[in-house]
Backbone as a chain_set.jsonl record, in Angstrom:
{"seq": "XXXXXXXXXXXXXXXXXXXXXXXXXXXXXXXXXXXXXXXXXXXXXXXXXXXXXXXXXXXXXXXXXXXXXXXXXXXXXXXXXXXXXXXXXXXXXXXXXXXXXXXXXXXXXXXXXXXXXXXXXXXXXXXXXXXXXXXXXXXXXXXXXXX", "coords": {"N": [[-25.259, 69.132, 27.891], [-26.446, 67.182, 29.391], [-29.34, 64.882, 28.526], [-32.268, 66.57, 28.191], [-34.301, 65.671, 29.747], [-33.645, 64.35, 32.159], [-34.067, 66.525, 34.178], [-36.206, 68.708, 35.332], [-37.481, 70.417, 32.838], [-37.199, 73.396, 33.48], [-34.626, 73.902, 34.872], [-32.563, 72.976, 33.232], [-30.942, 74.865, 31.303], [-29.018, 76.053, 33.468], [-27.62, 73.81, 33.319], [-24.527, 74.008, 33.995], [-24.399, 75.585, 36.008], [-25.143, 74.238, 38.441], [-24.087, 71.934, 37.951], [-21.279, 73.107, 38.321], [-22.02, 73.563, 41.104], [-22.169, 71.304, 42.379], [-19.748, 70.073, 42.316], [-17.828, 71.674, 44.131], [-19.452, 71.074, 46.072], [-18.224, 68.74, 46.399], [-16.189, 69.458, 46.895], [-15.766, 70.302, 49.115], [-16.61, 68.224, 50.964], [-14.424, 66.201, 50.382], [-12.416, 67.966, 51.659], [-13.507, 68.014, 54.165], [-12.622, 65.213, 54.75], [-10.085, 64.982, 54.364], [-8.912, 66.439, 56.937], [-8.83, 64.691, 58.625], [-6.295, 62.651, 58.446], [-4.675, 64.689, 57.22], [-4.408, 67.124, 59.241], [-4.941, 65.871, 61.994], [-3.353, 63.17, 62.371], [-0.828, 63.896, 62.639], [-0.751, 65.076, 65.447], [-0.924, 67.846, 65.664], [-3.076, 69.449, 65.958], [-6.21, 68.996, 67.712], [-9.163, 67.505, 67.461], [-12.098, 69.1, 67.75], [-11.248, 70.925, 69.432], [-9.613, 74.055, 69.69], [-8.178, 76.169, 66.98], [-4.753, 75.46, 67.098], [-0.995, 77.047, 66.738], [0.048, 78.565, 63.852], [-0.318, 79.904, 60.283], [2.323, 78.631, 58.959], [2.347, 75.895, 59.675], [0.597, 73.116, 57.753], [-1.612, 71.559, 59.062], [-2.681, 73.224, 60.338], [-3.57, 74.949, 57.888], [-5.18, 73.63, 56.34], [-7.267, 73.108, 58.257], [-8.286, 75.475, 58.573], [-9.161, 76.027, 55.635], [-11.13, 74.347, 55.369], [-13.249, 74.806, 56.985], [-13.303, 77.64, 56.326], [-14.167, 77.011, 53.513], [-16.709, 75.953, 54.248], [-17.909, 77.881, 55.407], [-18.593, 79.568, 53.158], [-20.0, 78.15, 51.431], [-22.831, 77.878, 52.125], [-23.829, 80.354, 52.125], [-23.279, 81.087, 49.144], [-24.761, 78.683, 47.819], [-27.622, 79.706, 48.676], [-28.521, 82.181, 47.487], [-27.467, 80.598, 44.76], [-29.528, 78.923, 44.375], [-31.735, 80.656, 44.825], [-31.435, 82.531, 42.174], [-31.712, 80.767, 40.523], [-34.757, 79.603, 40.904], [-36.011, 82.324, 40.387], [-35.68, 82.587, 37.904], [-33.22, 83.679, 36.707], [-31.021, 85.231, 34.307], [-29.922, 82.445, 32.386], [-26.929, 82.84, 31.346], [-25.727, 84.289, 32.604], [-26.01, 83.525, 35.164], [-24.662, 80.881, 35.052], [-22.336, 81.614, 34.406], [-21.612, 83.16, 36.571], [-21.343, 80.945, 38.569], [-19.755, 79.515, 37.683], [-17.761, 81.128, 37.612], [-16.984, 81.531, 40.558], [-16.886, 79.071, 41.599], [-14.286, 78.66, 40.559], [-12.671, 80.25, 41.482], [-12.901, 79.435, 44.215], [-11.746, 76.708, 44.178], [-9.198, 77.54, 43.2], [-8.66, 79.3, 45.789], [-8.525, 76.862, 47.245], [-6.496, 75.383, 46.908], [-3.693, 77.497, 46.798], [-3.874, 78.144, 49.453], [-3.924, 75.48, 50.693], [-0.807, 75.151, 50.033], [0.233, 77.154, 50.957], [1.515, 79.181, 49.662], [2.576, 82.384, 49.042], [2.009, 85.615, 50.957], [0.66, 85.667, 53.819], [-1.603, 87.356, 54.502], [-3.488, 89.727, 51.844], [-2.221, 88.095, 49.576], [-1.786, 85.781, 47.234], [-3.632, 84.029, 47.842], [-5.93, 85.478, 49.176], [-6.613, 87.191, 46.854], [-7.541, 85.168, 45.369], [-9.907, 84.353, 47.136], [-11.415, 86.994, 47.33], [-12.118, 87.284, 45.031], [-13.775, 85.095, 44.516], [-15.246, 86.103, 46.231], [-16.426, 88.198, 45.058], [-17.811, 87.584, 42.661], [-19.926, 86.195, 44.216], [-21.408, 87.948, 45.097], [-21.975, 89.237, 43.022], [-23.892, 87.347, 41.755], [-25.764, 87.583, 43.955], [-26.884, 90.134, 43.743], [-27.551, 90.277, 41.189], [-30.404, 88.342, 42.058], [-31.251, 90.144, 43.667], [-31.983, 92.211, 41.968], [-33.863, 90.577, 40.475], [-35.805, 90.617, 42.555], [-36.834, 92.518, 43.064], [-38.356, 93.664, 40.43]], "CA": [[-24.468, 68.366, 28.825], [-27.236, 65.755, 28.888], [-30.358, 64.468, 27.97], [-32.725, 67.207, 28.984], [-35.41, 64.601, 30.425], [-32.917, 64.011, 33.542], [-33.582, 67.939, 34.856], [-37.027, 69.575, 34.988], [-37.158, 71.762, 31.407], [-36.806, 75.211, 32.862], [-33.262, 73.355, 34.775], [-31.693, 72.464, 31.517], [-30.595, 75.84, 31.233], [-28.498, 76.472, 34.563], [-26.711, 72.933, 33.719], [-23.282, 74.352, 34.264], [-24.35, 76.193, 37.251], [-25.621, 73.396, 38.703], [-22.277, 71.082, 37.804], [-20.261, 74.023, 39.363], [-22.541, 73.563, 42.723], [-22.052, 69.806, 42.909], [-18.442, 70.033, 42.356], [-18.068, 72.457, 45.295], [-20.265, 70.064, 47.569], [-18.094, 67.291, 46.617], [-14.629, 69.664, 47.136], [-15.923, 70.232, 50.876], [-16.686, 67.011, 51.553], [-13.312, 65.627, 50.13], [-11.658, 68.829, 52.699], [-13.555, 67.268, 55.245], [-12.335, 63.737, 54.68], [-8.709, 64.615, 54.226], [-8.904, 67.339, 57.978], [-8.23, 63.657, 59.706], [-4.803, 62.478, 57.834], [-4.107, 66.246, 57.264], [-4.467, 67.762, 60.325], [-4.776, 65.152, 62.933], [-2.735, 62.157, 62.601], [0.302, 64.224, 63.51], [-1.186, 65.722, 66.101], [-0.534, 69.149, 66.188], [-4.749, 69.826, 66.206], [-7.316, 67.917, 68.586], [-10.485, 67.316, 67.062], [-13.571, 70.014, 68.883], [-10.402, 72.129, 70.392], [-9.532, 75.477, 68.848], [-6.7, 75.849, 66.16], [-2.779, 75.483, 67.525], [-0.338, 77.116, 65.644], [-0.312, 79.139, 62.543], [-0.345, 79.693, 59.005], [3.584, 78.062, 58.82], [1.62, 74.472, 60.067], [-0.423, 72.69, 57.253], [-2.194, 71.069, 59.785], [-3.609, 74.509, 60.333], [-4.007, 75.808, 56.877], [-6.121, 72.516, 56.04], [-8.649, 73.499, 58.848], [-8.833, 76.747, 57.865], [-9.717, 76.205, 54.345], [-12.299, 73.678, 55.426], [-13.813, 75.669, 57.869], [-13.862, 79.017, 55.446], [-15.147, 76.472, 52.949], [-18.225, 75.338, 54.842], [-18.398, 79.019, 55.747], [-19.155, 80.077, 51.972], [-21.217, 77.296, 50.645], [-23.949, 78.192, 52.618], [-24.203, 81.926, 50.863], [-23.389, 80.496, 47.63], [-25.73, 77.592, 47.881], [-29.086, 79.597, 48.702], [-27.935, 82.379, 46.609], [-27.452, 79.958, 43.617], [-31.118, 78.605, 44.736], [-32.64, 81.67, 43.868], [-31.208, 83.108, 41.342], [-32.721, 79.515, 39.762], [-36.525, 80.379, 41.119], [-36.485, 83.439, 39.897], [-35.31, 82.573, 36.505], [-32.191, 85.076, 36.194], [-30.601, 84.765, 33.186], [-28.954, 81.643, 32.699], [-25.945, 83.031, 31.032], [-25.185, 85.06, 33.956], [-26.472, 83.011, 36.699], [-23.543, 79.928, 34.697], [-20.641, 82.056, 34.415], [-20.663, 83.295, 37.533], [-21.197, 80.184, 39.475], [-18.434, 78.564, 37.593], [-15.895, 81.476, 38.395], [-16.943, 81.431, 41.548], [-16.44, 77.939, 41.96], [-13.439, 78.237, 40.257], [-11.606, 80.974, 42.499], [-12.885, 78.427, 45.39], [-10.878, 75.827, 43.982], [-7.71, 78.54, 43.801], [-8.184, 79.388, 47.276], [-8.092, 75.545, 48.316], [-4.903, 75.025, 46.207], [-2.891, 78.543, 47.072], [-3.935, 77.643, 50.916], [-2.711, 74.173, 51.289], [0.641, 74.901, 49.559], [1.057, 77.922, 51.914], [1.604, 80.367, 48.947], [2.117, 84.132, 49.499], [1.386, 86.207, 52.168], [-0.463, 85.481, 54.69], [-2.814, 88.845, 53.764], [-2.862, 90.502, 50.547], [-1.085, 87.644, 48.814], [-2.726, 84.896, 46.219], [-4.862, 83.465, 48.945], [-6.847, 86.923, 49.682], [-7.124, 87.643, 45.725], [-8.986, 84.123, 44.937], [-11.096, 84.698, 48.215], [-11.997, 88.051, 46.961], [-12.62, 86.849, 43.446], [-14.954, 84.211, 44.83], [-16.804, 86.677, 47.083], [-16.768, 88.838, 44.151], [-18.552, 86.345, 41.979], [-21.478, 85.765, 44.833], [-21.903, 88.858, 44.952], [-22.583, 89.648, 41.51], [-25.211, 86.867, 42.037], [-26.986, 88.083, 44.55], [-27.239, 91.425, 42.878], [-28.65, 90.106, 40.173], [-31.057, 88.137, 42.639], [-32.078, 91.51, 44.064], [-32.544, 93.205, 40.846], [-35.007, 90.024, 39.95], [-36.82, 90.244, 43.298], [-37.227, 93.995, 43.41], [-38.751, 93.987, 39.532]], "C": [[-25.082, 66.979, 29.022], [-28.476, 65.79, 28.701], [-31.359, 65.56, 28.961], [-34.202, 66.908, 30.225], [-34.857, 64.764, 31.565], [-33.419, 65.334, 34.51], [-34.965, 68.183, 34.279], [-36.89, 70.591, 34.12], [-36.732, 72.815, 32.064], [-35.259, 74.914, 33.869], [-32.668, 73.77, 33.937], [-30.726, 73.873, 31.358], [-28.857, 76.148, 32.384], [-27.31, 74.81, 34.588], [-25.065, 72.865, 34.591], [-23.259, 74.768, 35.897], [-24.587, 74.906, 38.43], [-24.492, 72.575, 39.08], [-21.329, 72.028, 38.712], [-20.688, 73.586, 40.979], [-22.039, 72.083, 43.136], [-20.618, 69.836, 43.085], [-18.247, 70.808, 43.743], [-18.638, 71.89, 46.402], [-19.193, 68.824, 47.335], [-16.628, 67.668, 47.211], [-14.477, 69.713, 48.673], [-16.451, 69.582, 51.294], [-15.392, 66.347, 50.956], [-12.089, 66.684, 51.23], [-11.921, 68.37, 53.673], [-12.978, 65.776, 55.162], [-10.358, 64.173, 55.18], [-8.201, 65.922, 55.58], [-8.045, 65.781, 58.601], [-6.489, 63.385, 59.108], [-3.949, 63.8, 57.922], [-3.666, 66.567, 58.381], [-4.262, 67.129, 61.598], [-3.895, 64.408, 63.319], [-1.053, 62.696, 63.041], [0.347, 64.709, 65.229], [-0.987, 66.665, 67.169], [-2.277, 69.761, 66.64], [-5.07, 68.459, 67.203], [-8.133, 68.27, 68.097], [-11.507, 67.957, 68.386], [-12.672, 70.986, 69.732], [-10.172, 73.327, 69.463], [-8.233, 75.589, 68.201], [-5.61, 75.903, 67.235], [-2.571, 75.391, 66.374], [-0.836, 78.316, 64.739], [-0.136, 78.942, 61.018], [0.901, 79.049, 57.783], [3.115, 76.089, 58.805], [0.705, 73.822, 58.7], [-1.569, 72.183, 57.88], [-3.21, 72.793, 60.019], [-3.927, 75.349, 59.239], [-5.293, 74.592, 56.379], [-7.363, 72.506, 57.022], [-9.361, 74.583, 58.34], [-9.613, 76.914, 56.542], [-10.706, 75.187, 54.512], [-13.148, 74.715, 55.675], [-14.335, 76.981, 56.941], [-14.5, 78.492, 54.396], [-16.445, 76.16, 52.993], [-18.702, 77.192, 54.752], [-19.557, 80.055, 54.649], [-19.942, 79.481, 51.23], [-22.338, 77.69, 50.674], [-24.828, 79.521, 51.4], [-24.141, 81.627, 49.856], [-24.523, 79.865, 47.023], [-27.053, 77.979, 47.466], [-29.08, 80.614, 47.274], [-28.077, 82.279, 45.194], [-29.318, 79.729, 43.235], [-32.175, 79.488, 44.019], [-32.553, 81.947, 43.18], [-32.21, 81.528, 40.166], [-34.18, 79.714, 39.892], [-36.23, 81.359, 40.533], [-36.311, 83.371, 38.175], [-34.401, 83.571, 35.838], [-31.639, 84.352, 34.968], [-29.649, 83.838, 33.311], [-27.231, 81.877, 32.282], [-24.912, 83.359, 32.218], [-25.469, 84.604, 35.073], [-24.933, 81.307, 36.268], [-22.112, 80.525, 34.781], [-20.354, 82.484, 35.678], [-20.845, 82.369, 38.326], [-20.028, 79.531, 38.83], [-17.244, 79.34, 38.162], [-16.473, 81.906, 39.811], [-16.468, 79.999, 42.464], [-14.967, 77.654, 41.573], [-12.171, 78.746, 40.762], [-11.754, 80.232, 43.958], [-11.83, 77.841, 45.099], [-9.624, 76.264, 44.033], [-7.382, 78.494, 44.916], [-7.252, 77.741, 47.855], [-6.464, 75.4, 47.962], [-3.709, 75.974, 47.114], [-2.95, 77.704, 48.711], [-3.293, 76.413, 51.317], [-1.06, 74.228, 51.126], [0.83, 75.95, 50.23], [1.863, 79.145, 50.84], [1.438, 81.462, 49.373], [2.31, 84.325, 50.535], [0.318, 85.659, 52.729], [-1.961, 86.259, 54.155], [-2.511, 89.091, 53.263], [-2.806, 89.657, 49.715], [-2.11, 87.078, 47.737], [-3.744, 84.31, 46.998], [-6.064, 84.619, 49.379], [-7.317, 86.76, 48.092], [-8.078, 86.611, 45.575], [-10.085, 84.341, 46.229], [-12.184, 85.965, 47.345], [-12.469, 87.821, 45.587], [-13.63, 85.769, 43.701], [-16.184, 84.738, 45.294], [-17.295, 87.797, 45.921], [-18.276, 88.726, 43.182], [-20.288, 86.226, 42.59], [-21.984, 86.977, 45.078], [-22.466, 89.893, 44.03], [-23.895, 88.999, 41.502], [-26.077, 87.024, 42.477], [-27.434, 89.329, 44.342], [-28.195, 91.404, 41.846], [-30.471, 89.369, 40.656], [-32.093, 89.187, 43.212], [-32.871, 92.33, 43.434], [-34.163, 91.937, 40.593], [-35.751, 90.166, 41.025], [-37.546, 91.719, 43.423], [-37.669, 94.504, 41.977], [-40.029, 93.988, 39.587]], "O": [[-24.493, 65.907, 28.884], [-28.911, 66.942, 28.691], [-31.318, 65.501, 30.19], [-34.778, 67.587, 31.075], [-35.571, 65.448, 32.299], [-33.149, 65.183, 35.701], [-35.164, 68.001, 33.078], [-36.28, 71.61, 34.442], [-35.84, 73.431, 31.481], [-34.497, 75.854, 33.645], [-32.229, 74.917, 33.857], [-29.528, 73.597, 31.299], [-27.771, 76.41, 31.867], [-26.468, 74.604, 35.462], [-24.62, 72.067, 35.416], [-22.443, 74.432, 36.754], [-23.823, 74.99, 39.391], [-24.01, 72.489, 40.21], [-20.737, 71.614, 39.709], [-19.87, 73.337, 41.866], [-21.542, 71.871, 44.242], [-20.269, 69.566, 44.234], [-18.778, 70.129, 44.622], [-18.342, 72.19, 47.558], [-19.316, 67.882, 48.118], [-15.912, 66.855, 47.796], [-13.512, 69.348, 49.344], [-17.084, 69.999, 52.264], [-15.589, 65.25, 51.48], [-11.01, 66.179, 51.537], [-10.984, 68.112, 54.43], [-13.225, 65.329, 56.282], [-9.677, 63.701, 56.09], [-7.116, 66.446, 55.326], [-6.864, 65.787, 58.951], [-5.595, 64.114, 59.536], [-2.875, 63.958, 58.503], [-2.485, 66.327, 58.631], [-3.483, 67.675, 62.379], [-3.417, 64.602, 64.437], [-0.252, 61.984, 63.646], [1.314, 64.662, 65.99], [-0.904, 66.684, 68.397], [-2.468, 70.459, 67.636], [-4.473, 67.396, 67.375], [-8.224, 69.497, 68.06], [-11.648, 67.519, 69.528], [-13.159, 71.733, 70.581], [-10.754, 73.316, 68.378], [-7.229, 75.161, 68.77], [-5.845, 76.518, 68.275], [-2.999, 74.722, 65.434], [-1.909, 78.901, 64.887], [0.18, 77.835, 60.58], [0.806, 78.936, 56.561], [3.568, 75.26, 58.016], [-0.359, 74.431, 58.815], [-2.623, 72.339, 57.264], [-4.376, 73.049, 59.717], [-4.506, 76.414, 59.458], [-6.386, 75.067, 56.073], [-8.402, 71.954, 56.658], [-10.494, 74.699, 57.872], [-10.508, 77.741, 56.367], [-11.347, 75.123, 53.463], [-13.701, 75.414, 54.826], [-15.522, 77.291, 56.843], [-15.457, 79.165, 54.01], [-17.211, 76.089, 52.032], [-19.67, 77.617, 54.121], [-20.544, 80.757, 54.868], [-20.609, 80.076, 50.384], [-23.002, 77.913, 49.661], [-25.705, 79.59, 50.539], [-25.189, 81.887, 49.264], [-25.144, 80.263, 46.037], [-27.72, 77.425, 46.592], [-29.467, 80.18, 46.189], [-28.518, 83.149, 44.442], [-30.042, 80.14, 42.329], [-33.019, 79.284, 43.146], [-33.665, 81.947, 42.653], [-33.11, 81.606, 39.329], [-34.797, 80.009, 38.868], [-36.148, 80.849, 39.415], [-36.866, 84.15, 37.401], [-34.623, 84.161, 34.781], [-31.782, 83.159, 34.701], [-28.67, 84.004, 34.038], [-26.366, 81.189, 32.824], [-23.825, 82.911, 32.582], [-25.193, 85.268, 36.073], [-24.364, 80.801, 37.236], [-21.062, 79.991, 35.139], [-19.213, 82.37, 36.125], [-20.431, 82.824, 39.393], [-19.273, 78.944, 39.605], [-16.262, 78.93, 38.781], [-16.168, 83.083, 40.006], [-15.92, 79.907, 43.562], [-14.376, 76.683, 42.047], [-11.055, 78.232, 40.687], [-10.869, 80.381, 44.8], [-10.803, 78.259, 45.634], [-8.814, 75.66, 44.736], [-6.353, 77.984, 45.359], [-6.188, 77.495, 48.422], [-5.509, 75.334, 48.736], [-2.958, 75.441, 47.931], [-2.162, 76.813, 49.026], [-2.344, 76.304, 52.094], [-0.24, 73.607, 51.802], [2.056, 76.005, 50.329], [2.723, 79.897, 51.298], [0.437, 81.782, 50.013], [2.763, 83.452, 51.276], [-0.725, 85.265, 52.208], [-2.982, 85.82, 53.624], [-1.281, 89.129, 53.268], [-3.329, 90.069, 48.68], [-3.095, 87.725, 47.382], [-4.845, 84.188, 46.462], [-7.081, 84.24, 49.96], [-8.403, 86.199, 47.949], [-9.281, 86.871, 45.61], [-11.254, 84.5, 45.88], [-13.327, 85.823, 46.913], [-13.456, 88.471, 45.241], [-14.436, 85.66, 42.777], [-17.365, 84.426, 45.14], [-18.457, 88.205, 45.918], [-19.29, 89.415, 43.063], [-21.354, 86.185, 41.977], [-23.194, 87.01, 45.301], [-23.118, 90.926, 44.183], [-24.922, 89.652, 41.319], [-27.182, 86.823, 41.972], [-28.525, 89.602, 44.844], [-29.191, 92.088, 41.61], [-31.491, 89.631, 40.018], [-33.323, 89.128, 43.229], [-33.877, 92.949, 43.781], [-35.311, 92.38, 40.553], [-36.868, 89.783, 40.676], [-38.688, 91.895, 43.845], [-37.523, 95.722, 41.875], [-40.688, 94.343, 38.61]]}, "num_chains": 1, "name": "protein.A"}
């Protein structure tokens, strides 16, 4: 992906995973940017008050998917972290941060356009395929810390 100078050698490996994480920091900071226009400027939400409305409102599906965004980074994030210290295999520490990052990116999509069911529908499956994903990770995290 690039010059392996840029990335401490035992990096180099996890490039993808890595690219997946940044992307993901840059999708929930572009969710936070677009909460004000989204959500506010009509103003069905008040900024520090508690949702109005439901899942019929964009204004309230665009918090929500921030909000559950921030919610999952975190776990993802450290997660990702380790599985890098420990040196899990990069194959398996790349594929699943990309489809994990990449059923994120589902969710955001399905969610803004108000697809499906509420529960159950396409918005639950990419959730669950995301938490799927981090949870394969930290499995494998476990297996390396408990060897």
């Amino acid at each position: 992906m690039h010059e392996s100078s840029t990335l401490m050698p035992w990096l180099a490996a996890y490039d993808w995973a890595l690219l997946a994480f940044a992307l993901l920091c840059l999708v929930v900071m572009a969710q936070s940017f677009l909460t004000a226009p989204l959500a506010f400027l009509k103003q069905e939400q008040a900024p520090g008050m508690p949702l109005q409305g439901d899942h019929s409102l964009l204004s309230f599906r665009v918090l929500r998917t921030h909000l559950n965004s921030v919610e999952s980074l975190g776990p993802f994030g450290f997660t990702l972290m380790l599985a890098l210290l420990l040196g899990t295999n990069p194959t398996w520490v790349n594929g699943l941060a990309l489809t994990h990052v990449a059923f994120r990116l589902l969710f955001w999509v399905v969610y803004y356009s108000g697809l499906g069911k509420v529960a159950g529908g396409a918005r639950t499956l990419c959730f669950v395929g995301g938490l799927l994903a981090n949870l394969a990770l930290v499995t494998l995290v476990l297996f390396g810390l408990l060897q």
